[in-house]
MIFI-530728 format. One line per field, with one value per atom (N, C-alpha, C): residue in three letters; atom name; x, y, z. Coordinates in Angstrom, 1 decimal, padded with zeros to 4 digits. Example, Ala and Ser with C-alpha at 12.3 -4.5 7.8 and 13.67 -1.06 7.14 Angstrom:
BEGIN
aa = (ALA:ALA:ALA:SER:SER:SER)
at = (N:CA:C:N:CA:C)
px = (013.2:012.3:013.2:012.8:013.7:012.9)
py = (-005.7:-004.5:-003.3:-002.2:-001.1:000.0)
pz = (007.8:007.8:007.8:007.1:007.1:007.9)
END
This chain:
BEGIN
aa = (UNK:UNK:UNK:UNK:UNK:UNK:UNK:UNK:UNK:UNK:UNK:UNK:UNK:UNK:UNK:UNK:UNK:UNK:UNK:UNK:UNK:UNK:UNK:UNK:UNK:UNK:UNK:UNK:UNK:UNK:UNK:UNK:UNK:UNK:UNK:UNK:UNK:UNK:UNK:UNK:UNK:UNK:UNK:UNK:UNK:UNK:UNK:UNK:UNK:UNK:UNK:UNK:UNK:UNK:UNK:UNK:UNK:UNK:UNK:UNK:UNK:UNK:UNK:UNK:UNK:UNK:UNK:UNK:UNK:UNK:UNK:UNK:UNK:UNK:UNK:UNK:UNK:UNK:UNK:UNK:UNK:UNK:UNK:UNK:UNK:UNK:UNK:UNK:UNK:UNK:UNK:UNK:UNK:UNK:UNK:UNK:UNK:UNK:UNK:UNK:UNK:UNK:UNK:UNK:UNK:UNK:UNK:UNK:UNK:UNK:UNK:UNK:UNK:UNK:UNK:UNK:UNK:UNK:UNK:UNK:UNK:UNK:UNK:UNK:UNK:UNK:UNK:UNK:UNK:UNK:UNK:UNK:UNK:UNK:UNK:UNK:UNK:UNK:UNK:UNK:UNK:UNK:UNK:UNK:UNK:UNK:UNK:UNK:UNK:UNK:UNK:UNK:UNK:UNK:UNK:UNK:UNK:UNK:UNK:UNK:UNK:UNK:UNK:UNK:UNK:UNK:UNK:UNK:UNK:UNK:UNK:UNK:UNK:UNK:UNK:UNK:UNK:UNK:UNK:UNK:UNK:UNK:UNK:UNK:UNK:UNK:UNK:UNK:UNK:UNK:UNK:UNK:UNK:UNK:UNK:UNK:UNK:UNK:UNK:UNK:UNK:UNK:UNK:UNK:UNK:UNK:UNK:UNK:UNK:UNK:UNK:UNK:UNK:UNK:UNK:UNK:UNK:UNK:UNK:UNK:UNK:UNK:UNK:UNK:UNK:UNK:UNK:UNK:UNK:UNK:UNK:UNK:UNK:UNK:UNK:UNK:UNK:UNK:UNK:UNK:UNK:UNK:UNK:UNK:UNK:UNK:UNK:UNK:UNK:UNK:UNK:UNK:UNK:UNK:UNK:UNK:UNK:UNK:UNK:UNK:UNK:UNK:UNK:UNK:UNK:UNK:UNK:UNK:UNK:UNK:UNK:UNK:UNK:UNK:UNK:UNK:UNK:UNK:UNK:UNK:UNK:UNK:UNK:UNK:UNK:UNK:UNK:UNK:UNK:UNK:UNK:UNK:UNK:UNK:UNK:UNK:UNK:UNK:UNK:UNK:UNK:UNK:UNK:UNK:UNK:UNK:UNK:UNK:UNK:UNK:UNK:UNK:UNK:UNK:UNK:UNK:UNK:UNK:UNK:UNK:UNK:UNK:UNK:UNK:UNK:UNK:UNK:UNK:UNK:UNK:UNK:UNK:UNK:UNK:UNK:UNK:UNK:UNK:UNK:UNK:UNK:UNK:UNK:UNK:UNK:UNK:UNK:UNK:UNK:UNK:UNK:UNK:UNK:UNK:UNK:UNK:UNK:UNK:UNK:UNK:UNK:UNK:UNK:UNK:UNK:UNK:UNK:UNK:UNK:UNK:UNK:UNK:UNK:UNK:UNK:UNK:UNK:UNK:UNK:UNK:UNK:UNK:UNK:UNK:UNK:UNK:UNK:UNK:UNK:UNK:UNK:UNK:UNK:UNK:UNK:UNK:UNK:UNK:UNK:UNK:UNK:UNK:UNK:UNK:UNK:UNK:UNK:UNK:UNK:UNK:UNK:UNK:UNK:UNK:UNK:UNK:UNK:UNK:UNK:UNK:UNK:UNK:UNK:UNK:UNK:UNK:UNK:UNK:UNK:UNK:UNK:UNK:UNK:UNK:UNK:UNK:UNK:UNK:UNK:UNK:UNK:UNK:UNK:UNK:UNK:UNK:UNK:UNK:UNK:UNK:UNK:UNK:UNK:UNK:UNK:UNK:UNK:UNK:UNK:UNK:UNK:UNK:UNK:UNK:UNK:UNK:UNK:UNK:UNK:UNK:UNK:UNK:UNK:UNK:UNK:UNK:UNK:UNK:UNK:UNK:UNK:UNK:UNK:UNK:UNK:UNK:UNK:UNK:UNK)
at = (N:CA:C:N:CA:C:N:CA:C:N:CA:C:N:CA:C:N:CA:C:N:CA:C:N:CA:C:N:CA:C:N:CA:C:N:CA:C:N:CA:C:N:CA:C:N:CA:C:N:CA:C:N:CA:C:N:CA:C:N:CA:C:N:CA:C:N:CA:C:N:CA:C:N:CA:C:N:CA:C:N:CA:C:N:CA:C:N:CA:C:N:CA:C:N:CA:C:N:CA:C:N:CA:C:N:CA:C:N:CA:C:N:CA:C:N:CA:C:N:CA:C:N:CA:C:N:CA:C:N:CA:C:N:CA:C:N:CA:C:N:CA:C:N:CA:C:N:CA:C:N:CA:C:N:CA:C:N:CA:C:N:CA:C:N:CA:C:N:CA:C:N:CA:C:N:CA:C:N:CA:C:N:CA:C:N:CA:C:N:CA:C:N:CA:C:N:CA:C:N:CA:C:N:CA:C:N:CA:C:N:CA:C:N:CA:C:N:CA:C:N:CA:C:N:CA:C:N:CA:C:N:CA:C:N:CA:C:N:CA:C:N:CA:C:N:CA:C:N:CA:C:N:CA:C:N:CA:C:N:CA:C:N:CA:C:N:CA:C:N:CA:C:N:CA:C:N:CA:C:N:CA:C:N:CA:C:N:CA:C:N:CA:C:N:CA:C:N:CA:C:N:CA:C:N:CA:C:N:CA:C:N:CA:C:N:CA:C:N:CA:C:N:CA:C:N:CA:C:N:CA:C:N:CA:C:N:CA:C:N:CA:C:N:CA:C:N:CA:C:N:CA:C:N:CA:C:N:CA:C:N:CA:C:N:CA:C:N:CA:C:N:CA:C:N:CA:C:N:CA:C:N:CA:C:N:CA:C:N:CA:C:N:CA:C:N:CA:C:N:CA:C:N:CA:C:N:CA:C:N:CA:C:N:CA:C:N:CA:C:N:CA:C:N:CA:C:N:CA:C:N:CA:C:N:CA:C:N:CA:C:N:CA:C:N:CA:C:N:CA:C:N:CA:C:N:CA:C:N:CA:C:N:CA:C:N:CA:C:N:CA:C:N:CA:C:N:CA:C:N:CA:C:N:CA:C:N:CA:C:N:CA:C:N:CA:C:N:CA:C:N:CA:C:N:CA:C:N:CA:C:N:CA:C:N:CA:C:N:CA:C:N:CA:C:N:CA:C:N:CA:C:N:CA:C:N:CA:C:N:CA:C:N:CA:C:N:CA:C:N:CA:C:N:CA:C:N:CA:C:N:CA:C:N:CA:C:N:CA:C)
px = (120.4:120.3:119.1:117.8:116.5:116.6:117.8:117.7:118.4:119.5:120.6:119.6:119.0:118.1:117.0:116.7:115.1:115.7:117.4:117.9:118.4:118.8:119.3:117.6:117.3:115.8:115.6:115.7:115.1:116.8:117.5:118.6:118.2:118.0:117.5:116.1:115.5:114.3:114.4:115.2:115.4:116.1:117.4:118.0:117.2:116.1:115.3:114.6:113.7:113.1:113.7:114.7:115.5:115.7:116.5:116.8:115.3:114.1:113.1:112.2:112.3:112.2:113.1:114.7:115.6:114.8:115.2:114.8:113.7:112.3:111.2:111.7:112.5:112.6:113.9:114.5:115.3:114.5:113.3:112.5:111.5:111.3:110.9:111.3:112.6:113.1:114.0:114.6:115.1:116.3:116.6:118.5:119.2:120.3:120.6:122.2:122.9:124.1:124.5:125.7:125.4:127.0:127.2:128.4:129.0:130.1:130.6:130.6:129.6:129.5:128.0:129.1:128.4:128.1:126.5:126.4:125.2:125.5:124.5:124.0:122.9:122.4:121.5:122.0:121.1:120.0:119.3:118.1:117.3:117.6:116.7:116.8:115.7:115.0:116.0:116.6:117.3:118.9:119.7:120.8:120.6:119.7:119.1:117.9:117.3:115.7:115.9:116.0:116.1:114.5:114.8:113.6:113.4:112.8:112.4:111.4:111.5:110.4:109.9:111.2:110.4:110.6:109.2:109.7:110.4:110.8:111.9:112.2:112.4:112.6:114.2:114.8:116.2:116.0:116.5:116.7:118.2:118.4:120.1:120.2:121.2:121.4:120.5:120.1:119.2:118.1:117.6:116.6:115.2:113.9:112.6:111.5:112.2:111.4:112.6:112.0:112.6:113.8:114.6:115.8:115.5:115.1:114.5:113.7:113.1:111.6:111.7:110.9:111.5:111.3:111.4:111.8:112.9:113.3:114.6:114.2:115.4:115.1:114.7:114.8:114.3:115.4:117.0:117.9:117.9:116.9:116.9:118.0:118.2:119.1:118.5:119.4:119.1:120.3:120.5:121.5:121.4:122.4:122.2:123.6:123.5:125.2:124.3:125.2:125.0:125.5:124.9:125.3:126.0:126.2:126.8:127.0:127.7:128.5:127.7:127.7:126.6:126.4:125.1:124.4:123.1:123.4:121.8:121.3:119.7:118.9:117.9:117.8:117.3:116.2:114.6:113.9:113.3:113.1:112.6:111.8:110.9:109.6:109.2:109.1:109.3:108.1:107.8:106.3:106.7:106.4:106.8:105.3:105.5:104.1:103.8:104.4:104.3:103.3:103.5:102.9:104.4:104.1:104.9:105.9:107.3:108.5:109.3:109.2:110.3:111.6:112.4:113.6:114.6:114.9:116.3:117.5:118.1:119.9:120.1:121.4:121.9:123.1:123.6:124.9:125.6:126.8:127.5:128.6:128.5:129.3:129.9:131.4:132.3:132.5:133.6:133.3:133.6:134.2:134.5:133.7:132.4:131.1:131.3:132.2:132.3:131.7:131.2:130.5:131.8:131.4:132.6:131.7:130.9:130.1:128.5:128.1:126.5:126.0:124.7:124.3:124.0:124.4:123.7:122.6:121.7:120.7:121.0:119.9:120.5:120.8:119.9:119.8:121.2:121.8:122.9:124.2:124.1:125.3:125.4:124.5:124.0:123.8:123.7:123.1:123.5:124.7:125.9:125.6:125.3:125.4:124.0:123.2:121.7:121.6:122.2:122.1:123.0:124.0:124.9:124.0:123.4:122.6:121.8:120.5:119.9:119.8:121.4:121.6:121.9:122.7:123.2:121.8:120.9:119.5:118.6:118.6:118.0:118.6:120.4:120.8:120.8:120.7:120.7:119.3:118.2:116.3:116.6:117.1:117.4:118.2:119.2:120.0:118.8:118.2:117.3:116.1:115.8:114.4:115.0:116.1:116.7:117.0:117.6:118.7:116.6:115.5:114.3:113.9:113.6:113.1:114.0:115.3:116.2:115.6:115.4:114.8:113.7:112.7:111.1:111.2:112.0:112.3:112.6:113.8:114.4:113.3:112.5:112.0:110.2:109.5:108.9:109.3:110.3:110.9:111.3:111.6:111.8:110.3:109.6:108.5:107.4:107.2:106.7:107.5:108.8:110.0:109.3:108.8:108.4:106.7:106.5:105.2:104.5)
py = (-023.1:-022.0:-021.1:-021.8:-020.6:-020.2:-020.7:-019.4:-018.5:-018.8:-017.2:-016.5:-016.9:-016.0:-015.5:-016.2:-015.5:-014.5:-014.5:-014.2:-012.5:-012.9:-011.8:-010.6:-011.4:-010.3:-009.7:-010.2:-009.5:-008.3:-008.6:-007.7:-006.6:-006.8:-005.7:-005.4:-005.7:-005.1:-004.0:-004.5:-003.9:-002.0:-002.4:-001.3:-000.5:-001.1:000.0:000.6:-000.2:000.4:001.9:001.4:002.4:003.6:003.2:004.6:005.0:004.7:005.0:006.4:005.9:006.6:007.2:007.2:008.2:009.4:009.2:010.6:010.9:010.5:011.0:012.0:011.4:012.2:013.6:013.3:014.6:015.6:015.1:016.5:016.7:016.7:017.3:018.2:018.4:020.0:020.8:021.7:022.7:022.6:023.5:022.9:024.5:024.6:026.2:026.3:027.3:027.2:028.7:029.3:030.5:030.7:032.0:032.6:033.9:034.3:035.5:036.3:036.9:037.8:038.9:040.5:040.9:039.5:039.1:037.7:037.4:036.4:035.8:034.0:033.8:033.0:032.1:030.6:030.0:029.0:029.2:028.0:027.2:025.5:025.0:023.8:023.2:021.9:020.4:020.7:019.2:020.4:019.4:020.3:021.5:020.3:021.1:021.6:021.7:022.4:023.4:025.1:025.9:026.5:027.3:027.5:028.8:028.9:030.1:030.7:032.2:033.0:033.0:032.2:032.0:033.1:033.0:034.2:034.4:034.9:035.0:036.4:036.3:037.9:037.7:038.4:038.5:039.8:039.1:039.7:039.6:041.1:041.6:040.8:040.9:041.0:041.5:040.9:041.8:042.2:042.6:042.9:042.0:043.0:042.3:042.1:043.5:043.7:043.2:042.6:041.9:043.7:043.2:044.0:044.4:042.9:042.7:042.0:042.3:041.0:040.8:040.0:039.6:038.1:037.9:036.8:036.7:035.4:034.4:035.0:034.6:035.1:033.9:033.9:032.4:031.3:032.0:030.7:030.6:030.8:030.8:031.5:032.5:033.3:034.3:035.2:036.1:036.5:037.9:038.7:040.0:040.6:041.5:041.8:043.1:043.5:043.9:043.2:043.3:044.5:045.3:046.5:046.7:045.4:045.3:043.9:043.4:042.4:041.7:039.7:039.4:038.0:037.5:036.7:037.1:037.1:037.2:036.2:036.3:035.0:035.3:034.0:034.2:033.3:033.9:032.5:032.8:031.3:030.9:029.8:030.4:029.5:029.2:028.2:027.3:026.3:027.2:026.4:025.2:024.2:022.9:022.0:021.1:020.0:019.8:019.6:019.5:019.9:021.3:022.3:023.3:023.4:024.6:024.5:024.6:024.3:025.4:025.6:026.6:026.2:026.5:026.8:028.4:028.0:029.5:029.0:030.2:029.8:031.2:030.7:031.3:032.0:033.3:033.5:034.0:033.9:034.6:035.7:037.1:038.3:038.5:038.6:039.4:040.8:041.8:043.0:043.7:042.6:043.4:043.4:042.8:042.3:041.6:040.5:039.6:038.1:037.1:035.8:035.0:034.4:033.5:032.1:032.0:030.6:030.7:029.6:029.5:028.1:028.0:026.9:026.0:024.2:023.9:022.8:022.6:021.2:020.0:019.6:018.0:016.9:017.2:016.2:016.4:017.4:017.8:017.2:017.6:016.8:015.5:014.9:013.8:012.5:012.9:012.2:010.4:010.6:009.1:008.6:008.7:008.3:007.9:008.3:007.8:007.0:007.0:005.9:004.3:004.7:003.9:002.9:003.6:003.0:002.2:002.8:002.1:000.7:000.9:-000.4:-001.7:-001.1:-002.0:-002.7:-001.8:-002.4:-003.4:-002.9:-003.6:-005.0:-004.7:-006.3:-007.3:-006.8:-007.4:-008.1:-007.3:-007.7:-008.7:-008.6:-010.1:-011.1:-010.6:-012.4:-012.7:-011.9:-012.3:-013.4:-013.0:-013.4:-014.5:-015.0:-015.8:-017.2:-016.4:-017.5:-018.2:-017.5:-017.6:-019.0:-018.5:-019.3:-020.9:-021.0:-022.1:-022.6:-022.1:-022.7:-023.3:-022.4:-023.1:-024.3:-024.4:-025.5:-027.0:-026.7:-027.5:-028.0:-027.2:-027.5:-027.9:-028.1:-028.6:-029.8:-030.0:-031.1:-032.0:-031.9:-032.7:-033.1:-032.1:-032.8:-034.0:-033.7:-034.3:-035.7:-036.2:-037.5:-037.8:-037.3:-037.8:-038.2:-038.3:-038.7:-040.3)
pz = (066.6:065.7:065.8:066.1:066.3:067.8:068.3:069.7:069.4:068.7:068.4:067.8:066.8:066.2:067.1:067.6:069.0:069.6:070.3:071.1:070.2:068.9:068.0:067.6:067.5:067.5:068.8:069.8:071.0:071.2:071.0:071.2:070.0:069.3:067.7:067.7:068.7:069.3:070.3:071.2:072.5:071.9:070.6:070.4:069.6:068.7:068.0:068.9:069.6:070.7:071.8:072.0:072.7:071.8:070.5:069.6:069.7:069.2:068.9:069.7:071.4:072.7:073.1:072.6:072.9:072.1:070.5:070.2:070.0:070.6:071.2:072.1:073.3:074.8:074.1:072.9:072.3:071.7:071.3:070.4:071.2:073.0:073.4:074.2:074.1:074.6:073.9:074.5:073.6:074.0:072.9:072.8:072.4:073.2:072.9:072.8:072.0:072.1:072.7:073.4:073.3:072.5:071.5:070.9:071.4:071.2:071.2:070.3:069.9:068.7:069.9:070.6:071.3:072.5:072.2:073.1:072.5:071.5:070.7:071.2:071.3:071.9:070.7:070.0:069.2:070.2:069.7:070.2:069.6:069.6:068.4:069.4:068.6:068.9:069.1:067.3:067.1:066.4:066.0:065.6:064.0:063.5:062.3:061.8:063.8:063.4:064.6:063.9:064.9:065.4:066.7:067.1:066.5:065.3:064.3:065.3:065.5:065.8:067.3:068.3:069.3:070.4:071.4:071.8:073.5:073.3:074.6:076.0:076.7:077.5:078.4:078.0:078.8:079.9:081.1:082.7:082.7:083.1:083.9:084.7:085.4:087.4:088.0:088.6:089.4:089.2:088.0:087.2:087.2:087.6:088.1:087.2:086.2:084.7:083.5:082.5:081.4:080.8:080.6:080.0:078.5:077.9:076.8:076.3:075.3:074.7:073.3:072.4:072.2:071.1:069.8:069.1:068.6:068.5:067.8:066.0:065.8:064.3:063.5:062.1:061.6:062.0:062.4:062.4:063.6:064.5:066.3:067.1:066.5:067.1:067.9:069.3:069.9:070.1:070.0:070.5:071.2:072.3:073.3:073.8:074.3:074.6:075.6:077.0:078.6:078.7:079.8:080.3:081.8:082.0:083.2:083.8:084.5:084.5:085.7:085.7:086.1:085.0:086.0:085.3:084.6:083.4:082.3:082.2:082.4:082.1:080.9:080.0:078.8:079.0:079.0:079.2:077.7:077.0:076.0:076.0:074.6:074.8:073.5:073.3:071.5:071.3:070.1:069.6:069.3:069.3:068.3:068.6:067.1:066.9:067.8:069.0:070.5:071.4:071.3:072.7:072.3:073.8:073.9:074.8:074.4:075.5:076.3:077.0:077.9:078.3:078.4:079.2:079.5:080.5:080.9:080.7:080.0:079.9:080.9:081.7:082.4:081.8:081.3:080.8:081.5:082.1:082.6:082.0:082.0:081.4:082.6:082.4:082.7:083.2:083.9:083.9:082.3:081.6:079.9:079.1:079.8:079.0:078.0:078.6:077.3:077.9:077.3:078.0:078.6:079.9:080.5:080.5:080.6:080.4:080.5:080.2:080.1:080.6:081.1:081.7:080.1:080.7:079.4:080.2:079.5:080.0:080.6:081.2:081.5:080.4:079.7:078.8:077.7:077.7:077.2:077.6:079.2:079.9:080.2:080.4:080.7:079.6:078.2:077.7:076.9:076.8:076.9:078.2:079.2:080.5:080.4:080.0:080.0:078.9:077.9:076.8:077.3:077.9:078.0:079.3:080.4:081.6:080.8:079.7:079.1:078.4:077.6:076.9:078.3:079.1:080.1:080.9:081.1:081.6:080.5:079.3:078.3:078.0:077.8:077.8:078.9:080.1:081.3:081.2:080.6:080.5:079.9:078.4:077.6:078.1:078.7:079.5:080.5:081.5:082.4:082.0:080.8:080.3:079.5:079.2:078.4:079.4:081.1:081.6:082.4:082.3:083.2:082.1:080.4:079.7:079.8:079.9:080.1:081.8:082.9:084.0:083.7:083.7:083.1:082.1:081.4:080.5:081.4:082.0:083.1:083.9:084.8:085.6:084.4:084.2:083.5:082.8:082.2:081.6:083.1:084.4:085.0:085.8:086.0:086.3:085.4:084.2:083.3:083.0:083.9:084.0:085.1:086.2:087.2:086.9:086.5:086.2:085.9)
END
């Protein structure tokens, strides 16, 4: 009964620990959605902390000088009607308790200047796949350290018979 339980804590260790450092490594970058309204672009931290006020410069196709400059509004929004068809890049840059975060979204307009898609993050696409690795590495740590303590037992207990 006090190994299920030793064994039950280290598993409810392992998962707080993990939640705990997951969303550390989530509120350190930025998070953006983009809409179809003209081509409106939200940008925020967590789902319910936008990036108020941040400031940003949008590049055309091709374009060497910023198209436009530029803050997010208080709900982290940006919006802009492309003048020609292409990839727009939006680089933003978001104050948070942090420092300071950057990233580029890539938009892609149409020749109707309407959006056909947008880049999203790694941490976006990725991010089930990095939780799911994690748990699988963490329970694998606990059987390891579990099947090691049952050896060391064995082998200690048989030497101390030879004696």
């Amino acid at each position: 009964m006090k190994k299920i339980r030793k064994i039950t804590r280290y598993i409810l260790g392992w998962i707080v620990s993990l939640t705990f450092f997951m969303s550390l490594a989530w509120s350190h970058s930025i998070h953006y959605d983009a809409q179809q309204k003209g081509i409106s672009v939200r940008i925020f931290y967590a789902k319910d902390d936008p990036a108020s006020y941040s400031e940003y410069e949008l590049f055309g196709p091709g374009d060497k000088e910023p198209y436009q400059i530029g803050r997010t509004d208080r709900n982290g929004f940006l919006s802009f009607l492309p003048d020609r068809p292409g990839v727009w890049k939006v680089k933003v840059w978001g104050e948070s308790s942090h420092g300071y975060h950057g990233t580029t979204i890539d938009v892609q307009v149409d020749s109707s200047f309407q959006m056909v898609s947008f880049s999203k993050p790694l941490i976006a696409t990725h991010t089930k796949l990095l939780v799911g690795a994690s748990l699988i590495f963490g329970l694998f740590g606990v059987y390891a350290l579990w099947k090691s303590r049952k050896r060391d037992k064995k082998c200690c207990g048989n030497m101390s018979s030879e004696k």
